[in-house]
PDB file of N, CA, C and O in Angstrom:
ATOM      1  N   UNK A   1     -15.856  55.811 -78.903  1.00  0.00           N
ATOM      2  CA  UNK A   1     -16.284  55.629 -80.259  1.00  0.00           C
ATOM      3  C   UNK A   1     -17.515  54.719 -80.311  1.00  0.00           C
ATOM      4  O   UNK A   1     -18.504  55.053 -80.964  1.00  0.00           O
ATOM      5  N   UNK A   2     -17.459  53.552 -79.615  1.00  0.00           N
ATOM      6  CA  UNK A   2     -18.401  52.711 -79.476  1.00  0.00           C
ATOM      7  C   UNK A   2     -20.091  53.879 -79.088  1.00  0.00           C
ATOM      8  O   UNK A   2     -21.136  54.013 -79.725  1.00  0.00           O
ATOM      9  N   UNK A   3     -19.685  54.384 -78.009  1.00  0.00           N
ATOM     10  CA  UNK A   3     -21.212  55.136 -77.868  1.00  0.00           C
ATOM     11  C   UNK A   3     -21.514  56.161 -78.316  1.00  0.00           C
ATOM     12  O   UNK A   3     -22.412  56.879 -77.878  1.00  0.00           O
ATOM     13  N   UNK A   4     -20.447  56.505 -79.744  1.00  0.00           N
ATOM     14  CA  UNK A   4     -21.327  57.458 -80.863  1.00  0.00           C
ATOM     15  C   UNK A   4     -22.052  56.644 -82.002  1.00  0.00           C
ATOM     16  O   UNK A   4     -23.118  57.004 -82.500  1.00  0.00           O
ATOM     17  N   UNK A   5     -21.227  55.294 -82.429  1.00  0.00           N
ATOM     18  CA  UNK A   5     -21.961  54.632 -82.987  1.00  0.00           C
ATOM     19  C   UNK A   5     -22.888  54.009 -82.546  1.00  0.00           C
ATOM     20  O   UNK A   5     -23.405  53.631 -83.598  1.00  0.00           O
ATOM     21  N   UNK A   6     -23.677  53.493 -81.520  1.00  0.00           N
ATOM     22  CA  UNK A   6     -24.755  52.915 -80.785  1.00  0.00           C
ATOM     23  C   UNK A   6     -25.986  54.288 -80.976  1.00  0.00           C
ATOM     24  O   UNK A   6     -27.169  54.115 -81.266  1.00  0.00           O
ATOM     25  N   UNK A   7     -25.292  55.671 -80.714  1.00  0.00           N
ATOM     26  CA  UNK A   7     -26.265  56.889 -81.157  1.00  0.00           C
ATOM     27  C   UNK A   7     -26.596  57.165 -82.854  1.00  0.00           C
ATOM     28  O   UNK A   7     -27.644  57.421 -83.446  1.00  0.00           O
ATOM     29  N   UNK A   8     -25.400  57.011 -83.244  1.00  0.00           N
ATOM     30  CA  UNK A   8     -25.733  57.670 -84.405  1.00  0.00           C
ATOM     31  C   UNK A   8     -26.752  56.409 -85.188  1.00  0.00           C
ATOM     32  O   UNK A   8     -27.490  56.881 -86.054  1.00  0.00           O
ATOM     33  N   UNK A   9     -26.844  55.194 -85.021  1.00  0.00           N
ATOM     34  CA  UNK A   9     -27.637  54.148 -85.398  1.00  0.00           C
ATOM     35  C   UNK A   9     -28.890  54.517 -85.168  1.00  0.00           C
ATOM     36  O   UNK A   9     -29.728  55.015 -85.920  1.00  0.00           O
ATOM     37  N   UNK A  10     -28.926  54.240 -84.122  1.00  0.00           N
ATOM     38  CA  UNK A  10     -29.739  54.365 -83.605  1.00  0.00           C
ATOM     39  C   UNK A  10     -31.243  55.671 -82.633  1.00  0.00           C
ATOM     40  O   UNK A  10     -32.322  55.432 -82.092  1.00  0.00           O
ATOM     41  N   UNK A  11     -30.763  56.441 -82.786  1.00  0.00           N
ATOM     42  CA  UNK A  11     -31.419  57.274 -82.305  1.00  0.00           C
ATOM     43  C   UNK A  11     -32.219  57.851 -82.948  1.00  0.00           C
ATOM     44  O   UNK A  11     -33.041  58.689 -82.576  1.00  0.00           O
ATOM     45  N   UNK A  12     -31.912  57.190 -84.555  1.00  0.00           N
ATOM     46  CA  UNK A  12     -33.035  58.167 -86.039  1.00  0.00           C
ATOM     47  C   UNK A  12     -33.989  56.726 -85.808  1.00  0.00           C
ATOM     48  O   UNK A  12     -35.069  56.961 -86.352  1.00  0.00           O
ATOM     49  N   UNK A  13     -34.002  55.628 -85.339  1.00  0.00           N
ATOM     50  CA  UNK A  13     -34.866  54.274 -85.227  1.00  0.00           C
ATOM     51  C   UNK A  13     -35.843  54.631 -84.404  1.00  0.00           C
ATOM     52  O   UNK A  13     -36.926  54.998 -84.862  1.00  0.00           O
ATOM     53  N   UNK A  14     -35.609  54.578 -83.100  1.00  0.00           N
ATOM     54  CA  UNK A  14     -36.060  54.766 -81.984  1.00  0.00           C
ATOM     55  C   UNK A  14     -35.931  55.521 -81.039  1.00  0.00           C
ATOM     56  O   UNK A  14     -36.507  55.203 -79.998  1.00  0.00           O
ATOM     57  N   UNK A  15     -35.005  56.976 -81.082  1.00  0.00           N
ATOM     58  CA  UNK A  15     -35.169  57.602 -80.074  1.00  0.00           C
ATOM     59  C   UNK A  15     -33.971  57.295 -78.447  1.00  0.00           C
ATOM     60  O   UNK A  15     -34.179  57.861 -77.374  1.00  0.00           O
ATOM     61  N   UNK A  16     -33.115  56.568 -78.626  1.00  0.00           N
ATOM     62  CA  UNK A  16     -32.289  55.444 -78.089  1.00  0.00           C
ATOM     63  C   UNK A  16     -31.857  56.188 -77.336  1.00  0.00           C
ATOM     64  O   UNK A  16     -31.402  57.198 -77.874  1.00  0.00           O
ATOM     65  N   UNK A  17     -31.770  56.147 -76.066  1.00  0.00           N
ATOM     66  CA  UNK A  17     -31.112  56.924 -74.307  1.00  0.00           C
ATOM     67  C   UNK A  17     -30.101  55.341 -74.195  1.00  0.00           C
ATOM     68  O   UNK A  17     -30.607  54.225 -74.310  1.00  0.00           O
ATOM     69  N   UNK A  18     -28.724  55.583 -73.967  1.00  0.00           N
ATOM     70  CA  UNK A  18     -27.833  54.699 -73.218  1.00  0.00           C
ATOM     71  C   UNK A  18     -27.942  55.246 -71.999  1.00  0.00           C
ATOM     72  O   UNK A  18     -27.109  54.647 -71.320  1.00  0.00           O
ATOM     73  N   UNK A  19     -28.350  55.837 -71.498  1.00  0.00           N
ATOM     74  CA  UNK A  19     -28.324  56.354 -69.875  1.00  0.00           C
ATOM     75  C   UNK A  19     -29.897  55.865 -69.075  1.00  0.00           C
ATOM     76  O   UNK A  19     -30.873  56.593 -68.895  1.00  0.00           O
ATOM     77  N   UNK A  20     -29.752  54.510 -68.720  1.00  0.00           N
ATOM     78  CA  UNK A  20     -30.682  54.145 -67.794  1.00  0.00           C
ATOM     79  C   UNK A  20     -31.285  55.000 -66.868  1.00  0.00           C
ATOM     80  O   UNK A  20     -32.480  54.957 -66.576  1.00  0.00           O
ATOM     81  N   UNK A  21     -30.222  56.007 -66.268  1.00  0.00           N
ATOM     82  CA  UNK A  21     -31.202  56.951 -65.401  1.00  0.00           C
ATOM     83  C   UNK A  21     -32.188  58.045 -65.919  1.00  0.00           C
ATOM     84  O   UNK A  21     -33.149  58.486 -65.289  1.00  0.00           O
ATOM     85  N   UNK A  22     -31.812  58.390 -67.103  1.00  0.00           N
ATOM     86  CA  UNK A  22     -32.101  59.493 -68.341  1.00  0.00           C
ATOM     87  C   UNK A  22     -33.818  58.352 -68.725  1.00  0.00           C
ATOM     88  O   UNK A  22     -34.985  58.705 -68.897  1.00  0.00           O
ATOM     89  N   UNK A  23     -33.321  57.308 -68.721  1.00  0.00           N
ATOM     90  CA  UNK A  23     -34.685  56.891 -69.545  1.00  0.00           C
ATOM     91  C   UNK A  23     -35.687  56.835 -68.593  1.00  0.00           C
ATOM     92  O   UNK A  23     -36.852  57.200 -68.755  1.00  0.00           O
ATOM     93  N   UNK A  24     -35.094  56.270 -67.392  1.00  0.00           N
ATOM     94  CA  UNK A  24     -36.775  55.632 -65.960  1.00  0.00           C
ATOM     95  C   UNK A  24     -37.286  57.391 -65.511  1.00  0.00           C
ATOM     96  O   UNK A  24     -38.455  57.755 -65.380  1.00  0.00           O
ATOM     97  N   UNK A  25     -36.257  58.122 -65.369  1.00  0.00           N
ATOM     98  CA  UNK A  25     -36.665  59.603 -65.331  1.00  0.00           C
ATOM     99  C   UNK A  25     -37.674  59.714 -66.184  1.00  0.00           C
ATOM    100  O   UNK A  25     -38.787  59.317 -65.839  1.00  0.00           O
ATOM    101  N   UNK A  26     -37.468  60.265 -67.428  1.00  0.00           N
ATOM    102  CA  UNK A  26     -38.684  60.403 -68.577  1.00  0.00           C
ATOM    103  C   UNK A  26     -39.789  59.715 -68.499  1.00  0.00           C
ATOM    104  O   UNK A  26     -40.874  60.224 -68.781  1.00  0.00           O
ATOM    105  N   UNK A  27     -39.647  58.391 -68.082  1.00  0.00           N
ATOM    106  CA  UNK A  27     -40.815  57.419 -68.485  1.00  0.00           C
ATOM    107  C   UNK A  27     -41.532  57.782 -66.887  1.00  0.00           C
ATOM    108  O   UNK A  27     -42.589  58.408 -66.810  1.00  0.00           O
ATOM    109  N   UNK A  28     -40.989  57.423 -66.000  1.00  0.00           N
ATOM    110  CA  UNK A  28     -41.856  57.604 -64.522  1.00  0.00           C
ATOM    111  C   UNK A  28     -42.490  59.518 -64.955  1.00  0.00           C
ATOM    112  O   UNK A  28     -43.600  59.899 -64.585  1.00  0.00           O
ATOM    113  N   UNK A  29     -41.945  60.028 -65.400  1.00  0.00           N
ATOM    114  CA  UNK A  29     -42.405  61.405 -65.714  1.00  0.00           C
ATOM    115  C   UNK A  29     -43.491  61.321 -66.792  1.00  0.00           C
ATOM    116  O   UNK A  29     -44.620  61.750 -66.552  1.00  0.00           O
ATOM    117  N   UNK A  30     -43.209  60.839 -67.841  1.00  0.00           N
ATOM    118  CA  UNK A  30     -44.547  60.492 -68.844  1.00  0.00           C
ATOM    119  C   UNK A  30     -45.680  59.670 -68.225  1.00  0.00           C
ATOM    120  O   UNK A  30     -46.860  59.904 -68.488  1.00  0.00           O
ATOM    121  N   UNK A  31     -45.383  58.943 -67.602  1.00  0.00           N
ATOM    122  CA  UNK A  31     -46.586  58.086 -66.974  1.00  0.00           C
ATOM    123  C   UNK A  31     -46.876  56.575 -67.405  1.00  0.00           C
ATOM    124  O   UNK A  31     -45.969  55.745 -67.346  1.00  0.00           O
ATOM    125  N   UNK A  32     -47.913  56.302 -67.756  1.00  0.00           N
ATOM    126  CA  UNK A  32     -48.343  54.629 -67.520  1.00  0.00           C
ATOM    127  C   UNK A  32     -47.777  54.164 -68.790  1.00  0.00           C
ATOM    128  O   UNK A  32     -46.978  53.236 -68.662  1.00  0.00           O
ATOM    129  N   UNK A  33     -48.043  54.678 -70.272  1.00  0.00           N
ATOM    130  CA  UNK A  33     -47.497  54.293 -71.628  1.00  0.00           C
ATOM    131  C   UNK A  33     -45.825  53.823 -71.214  1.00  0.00           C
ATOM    132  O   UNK A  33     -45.472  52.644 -71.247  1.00  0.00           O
ATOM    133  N   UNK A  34     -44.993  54.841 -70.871  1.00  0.00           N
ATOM    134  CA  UNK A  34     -43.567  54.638 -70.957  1.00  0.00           C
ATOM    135  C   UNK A  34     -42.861  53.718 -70.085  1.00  0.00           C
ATOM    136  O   UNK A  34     -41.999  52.889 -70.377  1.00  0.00           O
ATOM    137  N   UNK A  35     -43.440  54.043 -68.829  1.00  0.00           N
ATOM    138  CA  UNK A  35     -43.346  52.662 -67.645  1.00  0.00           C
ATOM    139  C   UNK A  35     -43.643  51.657 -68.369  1.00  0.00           C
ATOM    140  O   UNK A  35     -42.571  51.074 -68.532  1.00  0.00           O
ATOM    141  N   UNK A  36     -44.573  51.009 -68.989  1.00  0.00           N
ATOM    142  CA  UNK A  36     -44.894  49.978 -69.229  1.00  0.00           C
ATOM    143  C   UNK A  36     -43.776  49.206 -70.414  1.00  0.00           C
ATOM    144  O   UNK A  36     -43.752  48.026 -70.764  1.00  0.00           O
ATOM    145  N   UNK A  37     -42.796  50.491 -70.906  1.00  0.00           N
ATOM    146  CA  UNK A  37     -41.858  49.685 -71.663  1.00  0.00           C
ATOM    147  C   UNK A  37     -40.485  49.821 -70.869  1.00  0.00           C
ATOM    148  O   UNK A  37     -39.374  49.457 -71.253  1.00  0.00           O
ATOM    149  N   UNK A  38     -40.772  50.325 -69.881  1.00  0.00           N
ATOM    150  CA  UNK A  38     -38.731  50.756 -69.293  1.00  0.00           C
ATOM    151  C   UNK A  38     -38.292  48.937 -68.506  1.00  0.00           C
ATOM    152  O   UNK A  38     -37.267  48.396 -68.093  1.00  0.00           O
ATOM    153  N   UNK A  39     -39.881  48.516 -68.664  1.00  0.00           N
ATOM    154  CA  UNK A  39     -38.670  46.720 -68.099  1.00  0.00           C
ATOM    155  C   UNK A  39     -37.811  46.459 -68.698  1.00  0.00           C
ATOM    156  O   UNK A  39     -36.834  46.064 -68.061  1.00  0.00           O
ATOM    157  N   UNK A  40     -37.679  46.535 -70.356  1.00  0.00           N
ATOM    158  CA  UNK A  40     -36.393  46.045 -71.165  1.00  0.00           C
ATOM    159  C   UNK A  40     -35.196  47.006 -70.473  1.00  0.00           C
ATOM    160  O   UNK A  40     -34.076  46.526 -70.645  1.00  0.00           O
ATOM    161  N   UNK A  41     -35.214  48.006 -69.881  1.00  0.00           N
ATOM    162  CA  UNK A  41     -34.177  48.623 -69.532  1.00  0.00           C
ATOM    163  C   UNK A  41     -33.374  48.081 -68.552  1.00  0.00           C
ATOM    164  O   UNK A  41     -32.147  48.170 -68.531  1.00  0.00           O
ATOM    165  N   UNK A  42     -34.407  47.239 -67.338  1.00  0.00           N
ATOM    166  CA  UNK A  42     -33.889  46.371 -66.349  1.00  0.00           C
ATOM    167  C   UNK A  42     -33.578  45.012 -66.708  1.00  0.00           C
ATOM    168  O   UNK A  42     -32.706  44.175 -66.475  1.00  0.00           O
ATOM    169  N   UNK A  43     -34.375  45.099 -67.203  1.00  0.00           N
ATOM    170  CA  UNK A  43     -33.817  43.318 -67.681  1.00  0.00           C
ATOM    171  C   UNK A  43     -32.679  42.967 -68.980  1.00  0.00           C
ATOM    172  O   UNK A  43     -31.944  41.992 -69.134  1.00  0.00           O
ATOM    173  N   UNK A  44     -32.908  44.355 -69.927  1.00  0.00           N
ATOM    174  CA  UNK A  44     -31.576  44.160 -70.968  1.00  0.00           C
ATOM    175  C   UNK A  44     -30.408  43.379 -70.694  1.00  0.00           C
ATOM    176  O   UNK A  44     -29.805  42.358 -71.027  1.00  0.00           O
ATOM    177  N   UNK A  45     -30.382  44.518 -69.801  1.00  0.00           N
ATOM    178  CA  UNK A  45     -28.751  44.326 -68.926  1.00  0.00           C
ATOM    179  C   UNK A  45     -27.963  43.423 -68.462  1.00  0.00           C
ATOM    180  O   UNK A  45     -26.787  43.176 -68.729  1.00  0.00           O
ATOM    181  N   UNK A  46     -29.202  42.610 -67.245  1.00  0.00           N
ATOM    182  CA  UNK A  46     -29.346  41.577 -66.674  1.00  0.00           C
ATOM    183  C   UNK A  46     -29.146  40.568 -68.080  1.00  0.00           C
ATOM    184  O   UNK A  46     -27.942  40.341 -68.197  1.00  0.00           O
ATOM    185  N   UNK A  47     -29.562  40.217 -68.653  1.00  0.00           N
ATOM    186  CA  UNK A  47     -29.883  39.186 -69.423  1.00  0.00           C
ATOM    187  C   UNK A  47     -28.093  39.226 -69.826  1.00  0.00           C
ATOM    188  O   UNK A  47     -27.219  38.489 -69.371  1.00  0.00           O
ATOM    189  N   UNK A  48     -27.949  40.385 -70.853  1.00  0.00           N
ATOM    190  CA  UNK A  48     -26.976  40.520 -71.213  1.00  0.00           C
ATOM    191  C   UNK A  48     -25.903  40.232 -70.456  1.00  0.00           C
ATOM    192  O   UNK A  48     -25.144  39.342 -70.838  1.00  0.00           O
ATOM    193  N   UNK A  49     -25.669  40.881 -69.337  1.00  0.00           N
ATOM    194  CA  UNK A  49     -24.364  39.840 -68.446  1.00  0.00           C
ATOM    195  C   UNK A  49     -24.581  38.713 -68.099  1.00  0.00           C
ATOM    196  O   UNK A  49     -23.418  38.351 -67.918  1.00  0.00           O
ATOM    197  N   UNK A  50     -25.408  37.543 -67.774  1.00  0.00           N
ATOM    198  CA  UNK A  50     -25.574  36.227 -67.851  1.00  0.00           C
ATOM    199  C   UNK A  50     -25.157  35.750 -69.061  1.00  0.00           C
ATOM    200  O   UNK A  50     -24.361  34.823 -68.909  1.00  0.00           O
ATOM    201  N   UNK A  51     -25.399  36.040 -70.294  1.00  0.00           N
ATOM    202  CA  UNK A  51     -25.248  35.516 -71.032  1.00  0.00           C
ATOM    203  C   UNK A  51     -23.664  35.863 -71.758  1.00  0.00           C
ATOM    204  O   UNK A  51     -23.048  35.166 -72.565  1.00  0.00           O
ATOM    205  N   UNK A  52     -23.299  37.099 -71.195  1.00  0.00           N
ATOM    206  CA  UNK A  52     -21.667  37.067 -71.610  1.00  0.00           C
ATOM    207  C   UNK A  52     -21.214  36.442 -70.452  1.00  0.00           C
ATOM    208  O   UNK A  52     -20.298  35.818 -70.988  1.00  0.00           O
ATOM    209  N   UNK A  53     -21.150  36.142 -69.342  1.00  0.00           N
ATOM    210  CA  UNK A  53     -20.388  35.564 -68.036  1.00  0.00           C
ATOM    211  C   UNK A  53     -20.282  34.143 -68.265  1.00  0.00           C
ATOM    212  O   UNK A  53     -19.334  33.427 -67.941  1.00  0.00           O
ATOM    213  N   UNK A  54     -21.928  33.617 -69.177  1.00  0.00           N
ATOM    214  CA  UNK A  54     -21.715  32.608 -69.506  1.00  0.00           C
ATOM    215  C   UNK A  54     -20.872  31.317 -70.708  1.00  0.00           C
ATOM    216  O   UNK A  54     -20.779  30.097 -70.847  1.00  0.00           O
ATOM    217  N   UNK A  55     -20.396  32.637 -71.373  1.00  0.00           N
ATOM    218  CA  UNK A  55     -20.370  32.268 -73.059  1.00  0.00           C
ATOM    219  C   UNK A  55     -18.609  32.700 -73.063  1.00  0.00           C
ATOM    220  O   UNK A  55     -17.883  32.060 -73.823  1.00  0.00           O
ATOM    221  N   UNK A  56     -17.850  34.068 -71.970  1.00  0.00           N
ATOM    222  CA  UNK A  56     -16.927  34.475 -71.812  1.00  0.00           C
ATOM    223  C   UNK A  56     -15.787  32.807 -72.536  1.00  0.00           C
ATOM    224  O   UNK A  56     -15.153  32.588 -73.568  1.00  0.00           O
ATOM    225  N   UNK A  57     -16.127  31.929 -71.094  1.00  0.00           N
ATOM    226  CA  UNK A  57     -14.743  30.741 -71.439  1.00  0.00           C
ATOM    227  C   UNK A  57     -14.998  30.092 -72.576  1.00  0.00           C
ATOM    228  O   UNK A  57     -14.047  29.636 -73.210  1.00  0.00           O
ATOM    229  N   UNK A  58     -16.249  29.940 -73.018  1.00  0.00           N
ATOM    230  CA  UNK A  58     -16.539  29.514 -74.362  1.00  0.00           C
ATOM    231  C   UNK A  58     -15.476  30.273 -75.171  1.00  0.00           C
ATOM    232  O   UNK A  58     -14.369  29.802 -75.431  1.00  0.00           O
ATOM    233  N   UNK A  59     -15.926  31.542 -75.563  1.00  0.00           N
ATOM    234  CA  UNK A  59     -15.604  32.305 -76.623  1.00  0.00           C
ATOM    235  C   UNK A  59     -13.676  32.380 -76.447  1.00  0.00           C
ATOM    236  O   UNK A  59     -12.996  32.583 -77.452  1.00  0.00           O
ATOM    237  N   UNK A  60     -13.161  32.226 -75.352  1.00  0.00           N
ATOM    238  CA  UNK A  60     -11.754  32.573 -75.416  1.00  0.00           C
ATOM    239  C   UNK A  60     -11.029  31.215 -74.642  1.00  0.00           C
ATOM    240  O   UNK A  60      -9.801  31.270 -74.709  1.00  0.00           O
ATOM    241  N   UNK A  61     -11.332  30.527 -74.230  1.00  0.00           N
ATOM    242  CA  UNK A  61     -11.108  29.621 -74.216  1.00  0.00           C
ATOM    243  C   UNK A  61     -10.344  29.108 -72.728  1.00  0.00           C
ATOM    244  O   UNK A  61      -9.365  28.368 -72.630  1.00  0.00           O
ATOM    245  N   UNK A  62     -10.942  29.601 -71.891  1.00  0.00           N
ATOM    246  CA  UNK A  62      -9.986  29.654 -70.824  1.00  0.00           C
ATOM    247  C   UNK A  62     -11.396  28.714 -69.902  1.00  0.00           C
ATOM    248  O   UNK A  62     -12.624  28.710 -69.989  1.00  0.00           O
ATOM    249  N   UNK A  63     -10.362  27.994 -69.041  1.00  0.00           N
ATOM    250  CA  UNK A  63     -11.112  26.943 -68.533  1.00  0.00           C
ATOM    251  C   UNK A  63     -11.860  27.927 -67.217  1.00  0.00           C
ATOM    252  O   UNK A  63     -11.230  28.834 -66.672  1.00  0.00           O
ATOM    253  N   UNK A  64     -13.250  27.573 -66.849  1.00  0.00           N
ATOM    254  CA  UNK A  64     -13.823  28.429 -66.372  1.00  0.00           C
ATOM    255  C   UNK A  64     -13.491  28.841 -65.000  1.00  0.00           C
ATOM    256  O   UNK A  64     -13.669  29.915 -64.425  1.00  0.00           O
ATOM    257  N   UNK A  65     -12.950  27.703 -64.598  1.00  0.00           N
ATOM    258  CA  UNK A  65     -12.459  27.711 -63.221  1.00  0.00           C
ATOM    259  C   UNK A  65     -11.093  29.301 -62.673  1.00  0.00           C
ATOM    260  O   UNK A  65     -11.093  29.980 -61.646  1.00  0.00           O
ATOM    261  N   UNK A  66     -10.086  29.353 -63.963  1.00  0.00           N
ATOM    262  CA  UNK A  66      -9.637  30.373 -64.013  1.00  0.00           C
ATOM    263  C   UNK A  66      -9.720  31.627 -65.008  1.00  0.00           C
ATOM    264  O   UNK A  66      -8.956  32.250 -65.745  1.00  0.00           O
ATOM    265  N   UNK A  67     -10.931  31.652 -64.662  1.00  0.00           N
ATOM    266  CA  UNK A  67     -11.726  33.219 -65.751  1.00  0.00           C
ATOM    267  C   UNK A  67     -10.803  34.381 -64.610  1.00  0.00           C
ATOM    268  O   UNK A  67     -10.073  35.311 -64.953  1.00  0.00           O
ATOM    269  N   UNK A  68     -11.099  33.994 -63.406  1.00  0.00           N
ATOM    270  CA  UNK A  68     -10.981  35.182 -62.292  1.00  0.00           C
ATOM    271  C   UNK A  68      -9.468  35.533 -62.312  1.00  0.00           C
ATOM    272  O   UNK A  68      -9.103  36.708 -62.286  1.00  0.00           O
ATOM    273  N   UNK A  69      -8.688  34.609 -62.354  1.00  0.00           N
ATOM    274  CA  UNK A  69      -7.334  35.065 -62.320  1.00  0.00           C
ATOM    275  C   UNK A  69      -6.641  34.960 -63.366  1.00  0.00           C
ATOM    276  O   UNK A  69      -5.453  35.272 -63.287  1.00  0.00           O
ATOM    277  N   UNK A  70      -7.096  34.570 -64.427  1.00  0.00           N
ATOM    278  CA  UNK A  70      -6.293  35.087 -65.625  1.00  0.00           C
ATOM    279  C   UNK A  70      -6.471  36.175 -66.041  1.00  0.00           C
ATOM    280  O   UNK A  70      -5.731  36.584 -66.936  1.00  0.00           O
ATOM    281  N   UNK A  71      -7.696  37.141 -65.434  1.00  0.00           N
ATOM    282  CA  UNK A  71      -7.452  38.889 -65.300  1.00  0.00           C
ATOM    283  C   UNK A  71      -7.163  39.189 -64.645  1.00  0.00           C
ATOM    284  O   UNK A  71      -7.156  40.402 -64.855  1.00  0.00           O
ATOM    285  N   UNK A  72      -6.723  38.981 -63.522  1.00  0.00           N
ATOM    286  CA  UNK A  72      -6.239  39.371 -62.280  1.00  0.00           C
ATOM    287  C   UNK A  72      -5.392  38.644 -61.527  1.00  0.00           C
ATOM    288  O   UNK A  72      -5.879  38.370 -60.430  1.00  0.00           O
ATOM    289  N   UNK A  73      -4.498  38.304 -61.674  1.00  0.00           N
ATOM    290  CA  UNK A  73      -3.006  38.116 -60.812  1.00  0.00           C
ATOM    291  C   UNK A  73      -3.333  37.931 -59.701  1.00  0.00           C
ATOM    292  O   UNK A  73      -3.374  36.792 -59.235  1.00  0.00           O
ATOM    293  N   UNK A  74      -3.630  38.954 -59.043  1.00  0.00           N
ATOM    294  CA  UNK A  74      -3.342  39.412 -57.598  1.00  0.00           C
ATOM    295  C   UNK A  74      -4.786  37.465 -56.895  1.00  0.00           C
ATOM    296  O   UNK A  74      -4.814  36.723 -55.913  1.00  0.00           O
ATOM    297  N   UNK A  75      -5.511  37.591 -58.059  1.00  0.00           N
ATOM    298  CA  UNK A  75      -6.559  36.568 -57.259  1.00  0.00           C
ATOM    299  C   UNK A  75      -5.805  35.440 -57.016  1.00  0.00           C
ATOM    300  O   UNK A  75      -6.164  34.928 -55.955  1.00  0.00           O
ATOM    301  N   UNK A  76      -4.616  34.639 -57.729  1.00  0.00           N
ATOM    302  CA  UNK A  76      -3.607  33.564 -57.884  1.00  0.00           C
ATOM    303  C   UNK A  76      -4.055  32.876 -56.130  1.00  0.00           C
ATOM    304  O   UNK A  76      -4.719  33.456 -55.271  1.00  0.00           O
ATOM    305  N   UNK A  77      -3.893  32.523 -56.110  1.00  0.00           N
ATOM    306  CA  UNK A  77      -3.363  31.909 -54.363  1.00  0.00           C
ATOM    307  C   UNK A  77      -1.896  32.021 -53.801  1.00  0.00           C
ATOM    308  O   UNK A  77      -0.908  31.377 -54.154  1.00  0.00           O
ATOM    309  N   UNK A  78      -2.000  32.988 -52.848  1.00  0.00           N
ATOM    310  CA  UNK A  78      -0.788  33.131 -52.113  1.00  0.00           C
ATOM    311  C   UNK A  78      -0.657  32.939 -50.963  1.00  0.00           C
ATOM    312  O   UNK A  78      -1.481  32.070 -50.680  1.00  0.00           O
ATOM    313  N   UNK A  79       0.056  33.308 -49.825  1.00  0.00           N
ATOM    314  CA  UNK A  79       0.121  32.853 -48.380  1.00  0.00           C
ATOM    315  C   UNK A  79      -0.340  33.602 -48.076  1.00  0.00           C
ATOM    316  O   UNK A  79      -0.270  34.712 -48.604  1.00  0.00           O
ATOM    317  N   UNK A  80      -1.193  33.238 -46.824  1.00  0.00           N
ATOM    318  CA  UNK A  80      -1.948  33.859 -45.882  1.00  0.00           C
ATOM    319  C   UNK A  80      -0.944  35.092 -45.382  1.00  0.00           C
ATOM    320  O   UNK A  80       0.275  35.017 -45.536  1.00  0.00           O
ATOM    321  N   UNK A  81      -1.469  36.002 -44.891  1.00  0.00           N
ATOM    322  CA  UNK A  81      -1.358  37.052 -44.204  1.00  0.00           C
ATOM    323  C   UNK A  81      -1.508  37.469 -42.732  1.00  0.00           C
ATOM    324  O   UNK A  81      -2.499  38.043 -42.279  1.00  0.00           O
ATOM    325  N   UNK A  82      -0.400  37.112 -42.027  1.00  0.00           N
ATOM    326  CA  UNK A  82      -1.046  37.556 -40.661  1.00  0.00           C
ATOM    327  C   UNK A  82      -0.683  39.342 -40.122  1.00  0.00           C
ATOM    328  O   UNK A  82       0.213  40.160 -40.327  1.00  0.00           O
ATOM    329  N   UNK A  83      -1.920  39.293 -39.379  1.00  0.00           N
ATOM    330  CA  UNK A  83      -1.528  41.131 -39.114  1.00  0.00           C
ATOM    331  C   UNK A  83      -0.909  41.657 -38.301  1.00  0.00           C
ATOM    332  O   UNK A  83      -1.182  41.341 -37.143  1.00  0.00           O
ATOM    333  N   UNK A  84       0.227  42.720 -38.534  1.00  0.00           N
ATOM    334  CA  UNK A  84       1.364  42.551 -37.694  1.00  0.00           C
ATOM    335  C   UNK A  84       0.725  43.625 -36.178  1.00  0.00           C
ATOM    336  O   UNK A  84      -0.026  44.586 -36.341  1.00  0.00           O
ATOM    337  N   UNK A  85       1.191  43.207 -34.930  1.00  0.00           N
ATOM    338  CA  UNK A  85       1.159  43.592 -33.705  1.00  0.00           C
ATOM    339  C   UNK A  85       2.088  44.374 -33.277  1.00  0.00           C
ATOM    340  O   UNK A  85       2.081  44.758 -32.107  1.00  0.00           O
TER     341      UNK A  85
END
């Protein structure tokens, strides 16, 4: 649902590709004009996960140290494993 609404917004604005490979295709195919805007495509992204990775324990409140295993269990600390012979 989320990426019909991100289209239907958007695509009467600007023309809007969610498919990074769909867009550097076109633009390396159009030439020097379109290249010259596909950096926001690399760097969107980037930016965007720094800034949720960073803001994550903020926003929910979990001390940062256990971001990793309060989604995942299995990360907890358990006993070593030796491999059987």
């Amino acid at each position: 649902m989320g990426l019909t609404v991100i289209h239907l917004a958007s695509i009467p604005v600007d023309g809007t590709s969610v498919n990074p490979v769909r867009s550097l295709g076109v633009a390396w195919y159009a030439g020097s004009a379109a290249l010259s805007q596909v950096w926001l495509f690399i760097v969107g992204p980037i930016i965007g996960a720094v800034i949720a990775g960073a803001t994550y324990a903020l926003i929910t409140g979990a001390p940062s140290a256990d971001v990793g295993v309060a989604q995942n269990p299995e990360l907890e600390s358990r006993p070593a494993q030796t491999p059987n012979r």
